[in-house]
C-alpha positions as CSV (number, residue, x, y, z in Angstrom):
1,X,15.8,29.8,45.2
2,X,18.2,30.0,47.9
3,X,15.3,29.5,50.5
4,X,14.8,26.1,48.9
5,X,18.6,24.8,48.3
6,X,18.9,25.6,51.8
7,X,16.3,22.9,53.2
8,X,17.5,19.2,52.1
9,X,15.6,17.8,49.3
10,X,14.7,14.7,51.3
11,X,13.0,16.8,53.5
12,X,10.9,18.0,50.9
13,X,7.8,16.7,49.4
14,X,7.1,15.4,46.1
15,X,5.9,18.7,44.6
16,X,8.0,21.0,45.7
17,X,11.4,18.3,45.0
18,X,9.5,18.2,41.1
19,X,9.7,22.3,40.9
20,X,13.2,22.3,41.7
21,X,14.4,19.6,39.0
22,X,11.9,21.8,36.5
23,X,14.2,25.0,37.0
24,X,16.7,26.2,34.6
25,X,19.0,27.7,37.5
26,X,19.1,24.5,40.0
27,X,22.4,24.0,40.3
28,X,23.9,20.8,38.1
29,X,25.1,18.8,41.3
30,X,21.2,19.2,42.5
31,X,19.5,18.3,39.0
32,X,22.2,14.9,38.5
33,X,21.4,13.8,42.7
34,X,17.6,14.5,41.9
35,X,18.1,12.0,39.0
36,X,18.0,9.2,41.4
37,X,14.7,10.6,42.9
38,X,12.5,7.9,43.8
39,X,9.2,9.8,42.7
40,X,8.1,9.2,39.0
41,X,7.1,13.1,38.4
42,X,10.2,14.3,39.9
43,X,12.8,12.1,37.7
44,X,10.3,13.1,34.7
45,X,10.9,16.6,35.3
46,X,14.6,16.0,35.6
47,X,14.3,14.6,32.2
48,X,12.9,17.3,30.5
49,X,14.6,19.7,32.1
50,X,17.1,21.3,29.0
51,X,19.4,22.3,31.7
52,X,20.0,18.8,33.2
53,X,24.0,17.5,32.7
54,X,24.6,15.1,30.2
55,X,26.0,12.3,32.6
56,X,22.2,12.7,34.4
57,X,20.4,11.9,31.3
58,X,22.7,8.8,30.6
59,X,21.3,7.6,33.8
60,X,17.8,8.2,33.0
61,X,18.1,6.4,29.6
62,X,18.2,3.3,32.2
63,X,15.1,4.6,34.4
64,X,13.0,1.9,35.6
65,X,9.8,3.9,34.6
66,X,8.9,4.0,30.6
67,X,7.5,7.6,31.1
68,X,10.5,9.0,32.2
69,X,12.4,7.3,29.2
70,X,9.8,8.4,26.6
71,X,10.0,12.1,28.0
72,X,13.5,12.0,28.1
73,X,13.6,10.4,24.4
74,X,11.6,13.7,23.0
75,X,14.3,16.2,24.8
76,X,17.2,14.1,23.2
77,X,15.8,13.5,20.1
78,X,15.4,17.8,19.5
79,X,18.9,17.9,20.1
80,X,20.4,15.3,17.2
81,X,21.1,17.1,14.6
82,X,23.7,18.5,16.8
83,X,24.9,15.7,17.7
84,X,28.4,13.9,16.2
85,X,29.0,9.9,16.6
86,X,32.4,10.6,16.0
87,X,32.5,13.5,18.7
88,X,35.7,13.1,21.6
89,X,34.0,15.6,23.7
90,X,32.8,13.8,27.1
91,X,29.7,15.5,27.5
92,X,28.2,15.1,23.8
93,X,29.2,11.5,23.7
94,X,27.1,11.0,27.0
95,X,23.9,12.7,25.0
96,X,24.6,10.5,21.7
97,X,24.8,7.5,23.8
98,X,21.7,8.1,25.8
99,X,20.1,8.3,22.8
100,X,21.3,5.3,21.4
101,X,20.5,3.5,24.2
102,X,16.3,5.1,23.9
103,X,16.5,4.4,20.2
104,X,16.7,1.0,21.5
105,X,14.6,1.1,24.2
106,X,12.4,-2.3,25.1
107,X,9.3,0.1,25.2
108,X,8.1,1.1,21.5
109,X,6.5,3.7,23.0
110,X,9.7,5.2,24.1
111,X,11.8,4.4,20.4
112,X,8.7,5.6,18.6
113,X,9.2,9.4,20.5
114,X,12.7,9.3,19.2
115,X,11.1,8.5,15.3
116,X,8.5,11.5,15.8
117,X,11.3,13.7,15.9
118,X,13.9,12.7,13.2
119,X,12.2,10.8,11.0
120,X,11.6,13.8,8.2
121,X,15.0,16.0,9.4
122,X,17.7,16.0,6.7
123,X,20.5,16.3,9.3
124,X,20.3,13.4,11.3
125,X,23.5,10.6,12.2
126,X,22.6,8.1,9.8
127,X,23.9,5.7,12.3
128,X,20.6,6.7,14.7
129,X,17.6,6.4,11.1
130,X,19.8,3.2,10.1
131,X,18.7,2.2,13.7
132,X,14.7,3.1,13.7
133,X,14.4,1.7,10.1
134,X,15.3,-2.0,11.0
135,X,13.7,-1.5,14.0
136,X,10.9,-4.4,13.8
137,X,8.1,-2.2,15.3
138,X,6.0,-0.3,12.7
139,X,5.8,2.4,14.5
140,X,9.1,2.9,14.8
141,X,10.1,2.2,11.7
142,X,7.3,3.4,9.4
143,X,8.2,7.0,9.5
144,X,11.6,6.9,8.9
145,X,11.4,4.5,6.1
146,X,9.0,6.5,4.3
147,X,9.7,10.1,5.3
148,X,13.3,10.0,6.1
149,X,15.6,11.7,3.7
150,X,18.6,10.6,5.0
151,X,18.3,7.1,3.8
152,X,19.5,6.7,0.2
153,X,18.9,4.1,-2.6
154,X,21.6,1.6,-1.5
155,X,20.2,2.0,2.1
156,X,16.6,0.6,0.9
157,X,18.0,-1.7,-1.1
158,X,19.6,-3.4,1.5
159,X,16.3,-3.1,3.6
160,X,14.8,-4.9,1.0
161,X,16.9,-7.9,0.4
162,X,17.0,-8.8,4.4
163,X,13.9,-6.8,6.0
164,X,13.8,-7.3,9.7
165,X,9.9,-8.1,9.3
166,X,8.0,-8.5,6.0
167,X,5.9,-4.8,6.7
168,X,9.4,-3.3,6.1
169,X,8.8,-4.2,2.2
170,X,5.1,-2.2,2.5
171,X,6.8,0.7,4.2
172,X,9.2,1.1,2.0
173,X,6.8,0.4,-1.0
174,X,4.9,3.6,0.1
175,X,7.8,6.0,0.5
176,X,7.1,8.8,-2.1
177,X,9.1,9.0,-4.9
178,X,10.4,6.0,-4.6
179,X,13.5,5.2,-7.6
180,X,13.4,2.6,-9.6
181,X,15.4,0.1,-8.4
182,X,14.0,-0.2,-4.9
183,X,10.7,-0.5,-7.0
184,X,12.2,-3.2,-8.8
185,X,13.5,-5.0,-6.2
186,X,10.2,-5.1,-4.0
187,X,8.5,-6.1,-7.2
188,X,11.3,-9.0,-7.9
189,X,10.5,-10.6,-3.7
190,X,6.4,-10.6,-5.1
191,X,5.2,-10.4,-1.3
192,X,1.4,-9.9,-1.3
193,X,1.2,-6.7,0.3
194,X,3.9,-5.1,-0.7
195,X,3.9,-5.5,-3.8
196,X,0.1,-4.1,-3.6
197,X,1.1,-1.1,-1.8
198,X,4.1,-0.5,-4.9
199,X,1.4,-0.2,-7.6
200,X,-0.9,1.7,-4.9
201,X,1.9,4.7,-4.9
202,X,1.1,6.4,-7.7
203,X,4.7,8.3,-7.1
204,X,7.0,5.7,-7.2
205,X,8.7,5.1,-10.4
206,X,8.1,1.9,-11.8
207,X,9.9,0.8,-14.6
208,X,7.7,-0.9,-17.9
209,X,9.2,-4.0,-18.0
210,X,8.6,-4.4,-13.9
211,X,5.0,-3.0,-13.9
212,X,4.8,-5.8,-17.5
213,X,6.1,-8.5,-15.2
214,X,3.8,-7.8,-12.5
215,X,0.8,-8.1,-14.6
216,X,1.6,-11.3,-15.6
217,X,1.7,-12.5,-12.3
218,X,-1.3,-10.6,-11.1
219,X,-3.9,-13.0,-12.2
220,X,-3.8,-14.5,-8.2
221,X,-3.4,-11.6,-6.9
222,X,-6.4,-9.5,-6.0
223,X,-4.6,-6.6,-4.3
224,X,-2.1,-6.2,-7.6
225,X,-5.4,-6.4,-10.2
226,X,-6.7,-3.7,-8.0
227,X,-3.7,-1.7,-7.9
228,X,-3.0,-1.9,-11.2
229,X,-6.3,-1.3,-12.9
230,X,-6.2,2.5,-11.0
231,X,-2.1,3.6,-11.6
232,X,-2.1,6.3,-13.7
233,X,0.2,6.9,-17.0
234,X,-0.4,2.7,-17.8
235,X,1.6,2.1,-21.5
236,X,-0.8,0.7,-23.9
237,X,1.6,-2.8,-23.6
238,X,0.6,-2.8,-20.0
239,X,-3.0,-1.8,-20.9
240,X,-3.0,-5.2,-23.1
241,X,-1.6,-7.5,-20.9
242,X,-4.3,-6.7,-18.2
243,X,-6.9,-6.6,-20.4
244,X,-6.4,-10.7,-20.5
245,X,-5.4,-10.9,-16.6
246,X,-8.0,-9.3,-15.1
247,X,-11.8,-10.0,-14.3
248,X,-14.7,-8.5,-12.3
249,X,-14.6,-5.5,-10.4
250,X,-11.3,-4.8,-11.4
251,X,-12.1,-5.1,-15.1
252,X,-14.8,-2.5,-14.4
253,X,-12.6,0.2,-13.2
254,X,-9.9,-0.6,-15.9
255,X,-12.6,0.4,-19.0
256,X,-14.2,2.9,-17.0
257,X,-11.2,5.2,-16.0
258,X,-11.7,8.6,-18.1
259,X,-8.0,9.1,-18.5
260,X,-8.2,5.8,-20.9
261,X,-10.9,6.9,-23.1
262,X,-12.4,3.7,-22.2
263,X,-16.0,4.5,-22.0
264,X,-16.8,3.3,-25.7
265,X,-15.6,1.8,-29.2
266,X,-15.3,5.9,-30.1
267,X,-12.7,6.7,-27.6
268,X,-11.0,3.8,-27.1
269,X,-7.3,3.8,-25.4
270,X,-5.0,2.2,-28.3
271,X,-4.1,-0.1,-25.5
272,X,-7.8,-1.1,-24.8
273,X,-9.6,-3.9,-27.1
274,X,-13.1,-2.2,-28.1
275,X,-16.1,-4.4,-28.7
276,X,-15.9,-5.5,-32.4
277,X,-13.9,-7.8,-34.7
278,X,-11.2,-9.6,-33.1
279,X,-7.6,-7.9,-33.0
280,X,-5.0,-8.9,-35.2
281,X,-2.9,-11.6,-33.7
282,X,-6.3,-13.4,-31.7
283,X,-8.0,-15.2,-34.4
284,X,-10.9,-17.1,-34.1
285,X,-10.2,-20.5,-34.1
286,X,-12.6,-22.8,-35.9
287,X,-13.3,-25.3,-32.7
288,X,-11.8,-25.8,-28.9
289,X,-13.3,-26.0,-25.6
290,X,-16.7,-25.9,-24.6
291,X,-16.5,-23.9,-20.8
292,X,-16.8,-20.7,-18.8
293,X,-13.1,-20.1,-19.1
294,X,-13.0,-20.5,-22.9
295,X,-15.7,-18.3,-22.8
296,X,-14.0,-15.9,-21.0
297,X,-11.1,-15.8,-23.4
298,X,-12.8,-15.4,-25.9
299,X,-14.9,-12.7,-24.5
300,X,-11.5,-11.0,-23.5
301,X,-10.5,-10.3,-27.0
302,X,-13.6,-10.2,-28.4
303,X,-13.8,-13.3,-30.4
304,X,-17.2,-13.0,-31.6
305,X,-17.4,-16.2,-33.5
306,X,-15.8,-18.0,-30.8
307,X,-18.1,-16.8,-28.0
308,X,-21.3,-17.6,-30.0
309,X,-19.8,-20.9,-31.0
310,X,-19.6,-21.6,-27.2
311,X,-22.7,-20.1,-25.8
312,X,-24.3,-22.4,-29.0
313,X,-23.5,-25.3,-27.9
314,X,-23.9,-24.8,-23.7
315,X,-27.5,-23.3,-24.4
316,X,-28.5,-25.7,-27.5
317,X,-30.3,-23.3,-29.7
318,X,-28.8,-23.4,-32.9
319,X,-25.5,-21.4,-33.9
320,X,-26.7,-19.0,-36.8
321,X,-29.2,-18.0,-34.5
322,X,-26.4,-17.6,-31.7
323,X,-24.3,-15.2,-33.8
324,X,-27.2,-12.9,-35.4
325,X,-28.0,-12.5,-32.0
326,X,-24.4,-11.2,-31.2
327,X,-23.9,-9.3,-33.8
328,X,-26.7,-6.6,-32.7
329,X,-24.5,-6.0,-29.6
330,X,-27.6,-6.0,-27.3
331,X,-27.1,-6.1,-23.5
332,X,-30.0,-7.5,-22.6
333,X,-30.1,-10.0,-24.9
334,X,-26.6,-11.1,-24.6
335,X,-26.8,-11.7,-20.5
336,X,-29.6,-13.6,-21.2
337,X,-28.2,-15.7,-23.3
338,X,-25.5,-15.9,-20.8
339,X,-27.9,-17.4,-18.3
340,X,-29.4,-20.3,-20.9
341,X,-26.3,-21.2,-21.6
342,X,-25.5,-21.8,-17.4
343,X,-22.6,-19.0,-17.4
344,X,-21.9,-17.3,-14.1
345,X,-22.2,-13.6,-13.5
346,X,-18.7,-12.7,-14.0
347,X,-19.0,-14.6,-17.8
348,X,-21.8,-12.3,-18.9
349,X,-20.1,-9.3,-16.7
350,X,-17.2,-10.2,-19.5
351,X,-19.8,-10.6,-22.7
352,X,-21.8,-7.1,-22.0
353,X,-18.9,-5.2,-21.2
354,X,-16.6,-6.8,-24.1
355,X,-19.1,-7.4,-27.1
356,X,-21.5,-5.0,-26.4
357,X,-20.1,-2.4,-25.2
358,X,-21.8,-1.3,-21.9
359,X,-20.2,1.3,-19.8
360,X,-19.8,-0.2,-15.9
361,X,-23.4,1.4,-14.5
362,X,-25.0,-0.5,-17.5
363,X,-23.8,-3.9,-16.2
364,X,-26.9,-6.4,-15.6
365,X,-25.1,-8.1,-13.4
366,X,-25.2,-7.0,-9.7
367,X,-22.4,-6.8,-7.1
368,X,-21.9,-10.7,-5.8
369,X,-22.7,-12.2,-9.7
370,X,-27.0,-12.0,-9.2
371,X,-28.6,-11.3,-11.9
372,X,-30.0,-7.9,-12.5
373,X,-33.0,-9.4,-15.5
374,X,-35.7,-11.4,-13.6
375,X,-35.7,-15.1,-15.1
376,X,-38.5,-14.9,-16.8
377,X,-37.6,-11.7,-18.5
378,X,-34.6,-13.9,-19.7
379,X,-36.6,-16.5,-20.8
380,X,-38.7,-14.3,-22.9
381,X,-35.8,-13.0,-24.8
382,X,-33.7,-15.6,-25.4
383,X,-37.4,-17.3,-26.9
384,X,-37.8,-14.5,-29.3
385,X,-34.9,-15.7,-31.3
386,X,-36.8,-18.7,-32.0
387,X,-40.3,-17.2,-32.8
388,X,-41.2,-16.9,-36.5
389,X,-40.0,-13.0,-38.1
């Protein structure tokens, strides 16, 4: 060591100036003068170095080079739980604000170093995770706001009401656990995604009336429906509403969950309308539109009358016919009637699964609305009601 203090460091080379700054025992005046090396490896080494002086790593939180930055932000960011914002002490307030000053860094690559360190430590200053969590780059930001423990309710809430950049909302929505009234509040703003990634987190507690207002609104919303139809521990009110606000593929994995009991009439989820007579408070009504969408309601709440009043008069064959035809709950025969009467795939996808009771892998209707039943096959059954018994 002394052989090498006693030669000049600007005599030396690159390498041997970068093994000096890596030692423990270079003396501090050496480590701070090497600082302003003009060789990327050395300053890098200086920056790592746990020995360096805290008025040296100040000046490196200003380096030119993003690399020496980011390897300086890793060392600093090991050492904040010990640090104090409040602190008088010269040499401490030099490390906090060197810190600071990374945390804030133009490089993401440089603020997202000083995430991958605190953002799951309980005894960070909340002035530094207050910091990364409005920061407007994800990767920055993401970790804290959903692993961070420091932040508490009021702190998300006011992330929520004036996020620096809408994927705040999502990260947020994805924190684990998250309470209620963040939940609420994300669910209130009814951003796409966000509100998507709520229902998607099966651990943050939603309350009823939120997770009832959201399926209201879901009928636009693909990414809700598919949310939704998946949370577990749905109320039966909940169960009801979607029952008349969703369709398709989402409707599919609604009645086929297990937890719901929804494979059948015989194990039904209270919340669930089984194939059969219409519930109380949906009756049939005597007359009303003529269309898909009536269709569709009706199918929904399994309105038999209703449906074979409608699927009477778009086929034209004649309505007792129509409703003798329902009442035998066959698949088959049911999609094809579906098809005469000019229906789309997602009608009959409604009709088998509503009136007669198919389980999702029995659905004739293929992914994209095509008919599984050849045309002529349809043909052929929908004519047998009219042949002679």
């Amino acid at each position: 060591m002394q052989a090498e203090l006693a030669v000049s460091p600007r005599r030396m080379d690159d390498a041997a100036r970068a093994r000096l700054a890596e030692r423990a025992d270079t003396p501090l005046e050496m480590l701070f003068f090497l600082a302003n090396d003009p060789a990327i490896t050395v300053r890098a080494a200086i920056a790592a170095n746990a020995a360096t002086p805290p008025l040296a790593d100040h000046l490196l939180a200003r380096d030119s080079e993003p690399g020496v930055r980011r390897v300086l932000a890793r060392k600093l960011a090991t050492l904040a739980p010990l640090l104090d914002p409040e602190t008088t002490d010269r040499h401490r307030r030099a490390t906090w604000e060197a810190l600071l000053l990374l945390s804030d860094d133009d490089a993401v690559a440089v603020r997202a170093a000083v995430t991958e360190l605190v953002a799951e430590l309980a005894h960070i200053p909340r002035p530094l995770i207050l910091r990364l969590a409005r920061d407007v780059a994800m990767a920055v930001a993401e970790p804290v706001l959903r692993g961070s423990p420091v932040l508490e309710e009021g702190d998300l809430l006011r992330l929520i009401a004036d996020p620096p950049v809408p994927e705040t909302l999502g990260a947020i929505a994805r924190r684990p656990h998250l309470p209620e009234a963040p939940s609420a509040a994300i669910a209130e703003r009814e951003e796409e995604a966000s509100v998507a990634a709520l229902l998607a987190n099966a651990t943050a507690r939603i309350r009823e009336a939120t997770l009832l207002a959201l399926t209201e609104r879901c009928g636009g919303h693909a990414g809700w429906q598919a949310a939704l139809v998946r949370r577990p521990g749905l109320s039966a009110a909940v169960l009801r509403g979607l029952q008349d606000m969703v369709a398709g593929e989402a409707l599919r994995i609604l009645l086929s969950r297990p937890d719901l009991g929804t494979a059948g009439p015989a194990g039904a989820h209270p919340g669930l309308a089984a194939p059969g007579p219409s519930p109380a408070g949906f009756p049939d009504p005597p007359s009303g539109p003529v269309n898909e969408e009536s269709f569709i309601a009706a199918a929904r709440h399994s309105r038999l009358p209703e449906c074979a009043r409608i699927l009477a008069a778009l086929s034209g064959l004649p309505g007792g016919v129509v409703t003798r035809a329902l009442e035998g709950r066959d698949a088959r025969l049911l999609v094809s009637l579906c098809w005469k009467a000019g229906l789309s795939g997602r009608a009959a996808t409604f009709a088998q699964m509503r009136l007669a009771g198919s389980a999702p892998e029995e659905l004739l209707v293929l992914p994209g609305g095509s008919w599984a039943l050849a045309p002529e096959t349809m043909q052929e059954l929908v004519g047998g009601l009219l042949a002679p018994s």
